[in-house]
C-alpha positions, 0 to 999 in steps of 0.5 A, spaced: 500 500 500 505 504 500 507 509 493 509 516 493 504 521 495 504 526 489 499 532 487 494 531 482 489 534 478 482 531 479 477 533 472 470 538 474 467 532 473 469 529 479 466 534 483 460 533 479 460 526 480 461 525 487 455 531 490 451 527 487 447 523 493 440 521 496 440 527 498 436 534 495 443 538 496 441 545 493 446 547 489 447 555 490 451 560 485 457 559 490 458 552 489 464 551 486 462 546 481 459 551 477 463 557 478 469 559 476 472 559 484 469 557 491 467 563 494 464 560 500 457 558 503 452 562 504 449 559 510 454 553 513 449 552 519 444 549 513 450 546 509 451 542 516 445 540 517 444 537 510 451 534 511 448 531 517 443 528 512 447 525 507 450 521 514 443 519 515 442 516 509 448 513 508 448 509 515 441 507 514 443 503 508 443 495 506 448 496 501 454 500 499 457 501 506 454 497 510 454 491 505 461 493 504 462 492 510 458 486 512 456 483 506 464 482 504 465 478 510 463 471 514 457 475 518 452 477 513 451 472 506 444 475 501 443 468 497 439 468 492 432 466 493 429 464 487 428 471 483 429 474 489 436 478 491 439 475 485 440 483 482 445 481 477 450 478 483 451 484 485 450 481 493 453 473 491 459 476 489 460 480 495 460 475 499 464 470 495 470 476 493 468 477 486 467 484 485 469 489 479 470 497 479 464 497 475 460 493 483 455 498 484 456 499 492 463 500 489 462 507 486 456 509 490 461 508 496 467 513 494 462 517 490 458 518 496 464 519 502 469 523 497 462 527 496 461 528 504 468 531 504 468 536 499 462 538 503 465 539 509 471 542 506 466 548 504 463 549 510 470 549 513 472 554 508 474 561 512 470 565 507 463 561 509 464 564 516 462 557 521 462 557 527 466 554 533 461 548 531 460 549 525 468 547 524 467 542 529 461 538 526 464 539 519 472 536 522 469 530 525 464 528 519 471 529 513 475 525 518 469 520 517 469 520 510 476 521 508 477 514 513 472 511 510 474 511 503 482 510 506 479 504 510 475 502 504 480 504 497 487 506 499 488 512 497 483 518 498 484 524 493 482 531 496 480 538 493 483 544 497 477 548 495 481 554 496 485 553 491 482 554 483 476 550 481 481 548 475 486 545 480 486 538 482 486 535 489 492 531 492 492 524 493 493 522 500 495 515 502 499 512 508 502 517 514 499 523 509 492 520 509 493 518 516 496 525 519 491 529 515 485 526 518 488 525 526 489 533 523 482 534 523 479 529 529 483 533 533 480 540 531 474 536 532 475 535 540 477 541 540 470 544 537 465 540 538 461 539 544 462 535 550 457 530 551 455 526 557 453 519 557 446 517 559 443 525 556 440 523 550 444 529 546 449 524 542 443 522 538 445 526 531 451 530 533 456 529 534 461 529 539 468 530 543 467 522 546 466 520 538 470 524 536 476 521 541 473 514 538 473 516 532 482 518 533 481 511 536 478 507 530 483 510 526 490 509 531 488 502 532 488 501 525 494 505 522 500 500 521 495 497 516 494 503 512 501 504 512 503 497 511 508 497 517 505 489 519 505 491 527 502 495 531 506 502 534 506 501 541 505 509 542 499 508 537 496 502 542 497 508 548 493 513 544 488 508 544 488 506 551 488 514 553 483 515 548 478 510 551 479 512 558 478 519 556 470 517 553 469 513 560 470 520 564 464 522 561 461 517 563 460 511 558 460 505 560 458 499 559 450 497 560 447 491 561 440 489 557 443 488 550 438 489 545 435 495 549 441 499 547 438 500 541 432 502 542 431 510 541 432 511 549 438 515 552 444 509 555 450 510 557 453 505 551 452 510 546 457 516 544 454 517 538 447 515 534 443 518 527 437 520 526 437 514 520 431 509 519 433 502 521 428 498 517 433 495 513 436 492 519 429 489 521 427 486 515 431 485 510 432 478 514 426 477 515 421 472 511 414 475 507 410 473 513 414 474 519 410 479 521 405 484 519 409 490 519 412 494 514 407 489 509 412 484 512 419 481 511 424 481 505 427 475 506 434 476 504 439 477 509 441 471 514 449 469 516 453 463 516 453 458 522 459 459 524 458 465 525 451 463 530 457 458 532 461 463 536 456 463 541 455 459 546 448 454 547 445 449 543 448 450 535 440 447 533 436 451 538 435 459 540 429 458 544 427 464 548 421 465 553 415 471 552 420 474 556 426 473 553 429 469 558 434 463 554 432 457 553 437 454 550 444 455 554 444 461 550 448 468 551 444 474 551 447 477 545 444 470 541 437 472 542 432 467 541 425 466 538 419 467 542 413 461 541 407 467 542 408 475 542 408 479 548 402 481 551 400 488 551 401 492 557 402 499 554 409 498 555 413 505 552 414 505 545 408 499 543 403 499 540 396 493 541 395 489 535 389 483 538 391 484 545 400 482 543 405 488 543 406 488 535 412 485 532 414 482 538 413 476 536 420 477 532 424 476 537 431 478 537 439 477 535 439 469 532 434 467 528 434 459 528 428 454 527 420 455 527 418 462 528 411 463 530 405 468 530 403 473 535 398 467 537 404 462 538 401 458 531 407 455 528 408 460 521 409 457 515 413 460 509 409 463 502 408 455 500 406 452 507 411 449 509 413 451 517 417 458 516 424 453 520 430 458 518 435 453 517 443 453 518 444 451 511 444 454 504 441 449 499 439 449 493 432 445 489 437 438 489 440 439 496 446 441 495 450 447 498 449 453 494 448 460 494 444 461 488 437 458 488 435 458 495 428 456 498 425 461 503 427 458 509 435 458 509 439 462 513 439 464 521 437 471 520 439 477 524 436 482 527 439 488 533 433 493 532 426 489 534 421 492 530 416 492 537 419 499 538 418 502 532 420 498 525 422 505 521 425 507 528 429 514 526 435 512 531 441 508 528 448 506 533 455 508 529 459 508 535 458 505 541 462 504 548 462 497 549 466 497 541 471 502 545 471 498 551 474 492 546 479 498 543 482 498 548 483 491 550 486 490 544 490 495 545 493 493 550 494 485 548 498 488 542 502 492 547 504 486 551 499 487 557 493 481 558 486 483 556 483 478 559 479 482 566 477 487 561 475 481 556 471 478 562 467 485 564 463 485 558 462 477 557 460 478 565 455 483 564 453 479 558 451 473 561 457 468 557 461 465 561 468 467 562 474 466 559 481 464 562 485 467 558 484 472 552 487 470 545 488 474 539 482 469 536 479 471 542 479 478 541 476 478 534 471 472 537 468 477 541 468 482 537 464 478 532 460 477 538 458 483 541 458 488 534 454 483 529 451 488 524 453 494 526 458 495 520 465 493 523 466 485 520 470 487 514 475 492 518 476 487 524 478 481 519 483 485 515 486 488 521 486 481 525 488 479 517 482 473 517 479 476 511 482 472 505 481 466 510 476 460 508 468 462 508 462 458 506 462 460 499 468 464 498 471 463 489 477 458 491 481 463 486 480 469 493 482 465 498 488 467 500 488 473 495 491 480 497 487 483 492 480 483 495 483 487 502 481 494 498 476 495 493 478 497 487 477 505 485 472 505 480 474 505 472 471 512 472 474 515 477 481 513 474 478 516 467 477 522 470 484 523 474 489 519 471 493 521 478 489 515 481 492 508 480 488 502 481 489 497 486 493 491 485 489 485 482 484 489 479 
């Protein structure tokens, strides 16, 4: 990953291309896309907030980043189900490391990020006149955005909007790219607000505890941007000093897993958007799971072994009304009720016959018969009992990822559709992810992680461990983070993600090519400055 740092020229055309979102971003005469200069916003409070909405869309989701992310990795798989979810092979070949720079998520991805950043460089520009808040969210969100493409691509071109609309962005890859962004983080802390855990204020805005998980993040990943092989211990240090700084506000860890991602305030969260959550809850979920939303998508699911990090019984996720394990299970597994739960006018339900709706979903793992609010057995769109099973076959019984029937695959699903099934309140960053920083941190500094390890585990209701492995390490992390985005930035760093997987092309296993995306053909058209990763 490491080639000079040289300055390029990056067409008008880039800029065009990469503004264009989800978002109804107005364009004024002070835009540069269509001037002869940069002049400056004339309102950056609303140019944040619209920045703010970009991040809304992009985080709520299924593809493009989160499919990145997720779908790339041992945790999520989209089989083709019939017809269904074949799109060209735009999910399978994900999941099997198959993609090209024409892969949709690909371009939409540095499309969208590298258009957040130029954003924000506006709305920094001094000829804009921000405020001390107005820099601090714009910092946070282009350090975000130039990581993400850094993480994602390798290299990460940026415009000066000072500088003539007719002069081209610089390339940063490796200490460049790093530095420039800690740059930024640390303007963040010192301009954003400070937050304290529990108020409720981390939903939207961002913050000096998201910024300092933020530096984190990035610290504990730099020796792989910079191909260094090793982690530097004055990095795992940071780390280390970072997550205790974020504690001093109060974050901590909290026990009630799933109610964590309800939209009330909690001391795990540092920061959350207003995204709607309803791709998390029913891309997984069977046509007749549930009669919200006008049902389940039947798409997403995961792989046994990754059901299989959990302790309980692998052929069984059984819960009570109340969520109480029957099946040995850890909390974090979840399970599948045999009824919904009776409506009581508990906070955030609504009545449907007498149950609270959507409660007989259940939570995390999905595994076996599911049931109706009434506790009759489902049954799939052709009679069968709705069973999500631990395999993916096909009509003659063979393992495959094309031509599933509707029931393979334990689904999965962190936002229960009970509270809300179109809930405006997704995670991004969370304390217990912070609490396992710096317990990697600390292994990859010599010391042991274990106590650290065992808190969460504890307050999670696993078992203890005797001791704490590097397998360990990424195990738990699998454990506690399943779909929040973090699987594919985990596996390179823990460097497990060329390994095996159910379905993976024989040609990508062990293949370096795959640990970066490739830039898109387009971009490297219009910026001949960009150098397309290897393999591709």
């Amino acid at each position: 990953m490491k080639r000079l740092n040289i300055k390029y020229y990056l067409l008008t055309l880039l800029s065009v291309m990469a503004l264009s979102s989800c978002t109804n971003l107005e364009i004024e005469e002070t835009d540069s896309i269509i001037s002869e200069g940069f002049q400056g916003l004339a309102d950056p409070t609303s140019t944040v907030d619209e920045l703010y909405n970009r991040l809304n869309g992009q985080y709520g989701d299924q593809g493009n980043r989160f499919a990145l992310m997720e779908v790339t990795s041992d945790a999520a798989i989209v089989p083709t189900r019939g017809t269904d979810w074949g799109d060209n092979g735009q999910w399978s070949s994900l999941h099997q490391h198959l993609w090209t720079p024409e892969h949709v998520f690909v371009i939409n991805t540095w499309n969208d990020w590298n258009a957040n950043q130029l954003i924000a460089s506006q709305i920094m520009d001094s000829r804009s006149n921000p405020t001390a808040t107005n820099v601090g969210d714009a910092s946070s969100i282009r350090a975000l955005s130039m990581w993400t493409i850094l993480d994602f691509y390798g290299q990460v071109p940026f415009r000066d909007v000072t500088l003539p609309s007719s002069t081209l962005p610089e390339v940063f890859i490796g200490d460049a790219a790093v530095n420039f962004i800690i740059a930024d983080i640390d303007q963040a802390i010192s301009s954003l607000p400070a937050v304290t855990a529990g108020s409720g204020d981390a939903n939207g805005r961002a913050s000096k505890a998201a910024a300092r998980y933020l530096k984190a993040k990035v610290l504990l990943n730099k020796h792989i941007y910079l191909g260094s092989g090793s982690a530097d211990s004055g990095d795992m240090s940071a780390v280390i000093s970072l997550v205790d700084e974020i504690a001093a506000d109060g974050y901590d860890l909290q026990a009630g897993y799933f109610e964590l991602f309800r939209d009330s305030p909690d001391n795990e969260t540092i920061w959350s958007l207003k995204s709607g959550v309803g791709n998390r809850i029913f891309n997984g979920l069977h046509y007749n799971s549930t009669s919200l939303g006008g049902g389940g998508w039947n798409g997403f699911a995961t792989l046994a072994e990754y059901y299989d990090l959990y302790e309980g019984d692998p052929n069984s996720n059984r819960v009570e009304l109340d969520f109480t394990p029957l099946d040995g299970q850890e909390e974090r597994r979840g399970g599948v009720p045999s009824a919904g739960t009776p409506f009581t006018g508990a906070p955030g339900t609504t009545d449907d016959g007498g149950f609270e709706v959507g409660s007989n979903v259940g939570s995390g793992f999905l595994a076996g018969q599911q049931y109706a609010l009434d506790g009759t057995p489902l049954t799939d769109r052709a009679g069968a009992p709705l069973t999500f099973k631990r395999d993916f076959k096909d009509g003659t019984g063979a393992d495959n990822i094309i031509n599933n029937d509707e029931t393979t695959g334990i689904r999965v699903i962190k936002y229960n559709p009970r509270f809300g099934e179109f809930l405006g309140h997704e995670i991004v960053f969370r304390y217990a992810d912070a609490h396992l920083m710096k317990a990697e941190a600390m292994f990859r500094s010599g010391g042991d992680p274990t106590a650290m390890v065992n808190d969460l585990r504890t307050i999670r209701g696993a078992s203890p461990l005797g001791s704490v492995s590097e397998q360990d390490l990424l195990d738990e992390r699998g454990r506690e983070l399943f779909a929040e985005a973090w699987r594919r930035n985990d596996l390179i760093r823990f460097g497990q993600y060329t390994r095996d997987w159910q379905f993976k092309a024989a040609g990508s296993i062990g293949n370096d090519k795959y640990k970066l995306f490739p830039i898109p053909s387009s971009q490297l058209l219009a910026n001949p400055a960009l150098i397309q990763n290897p393999g591709y």
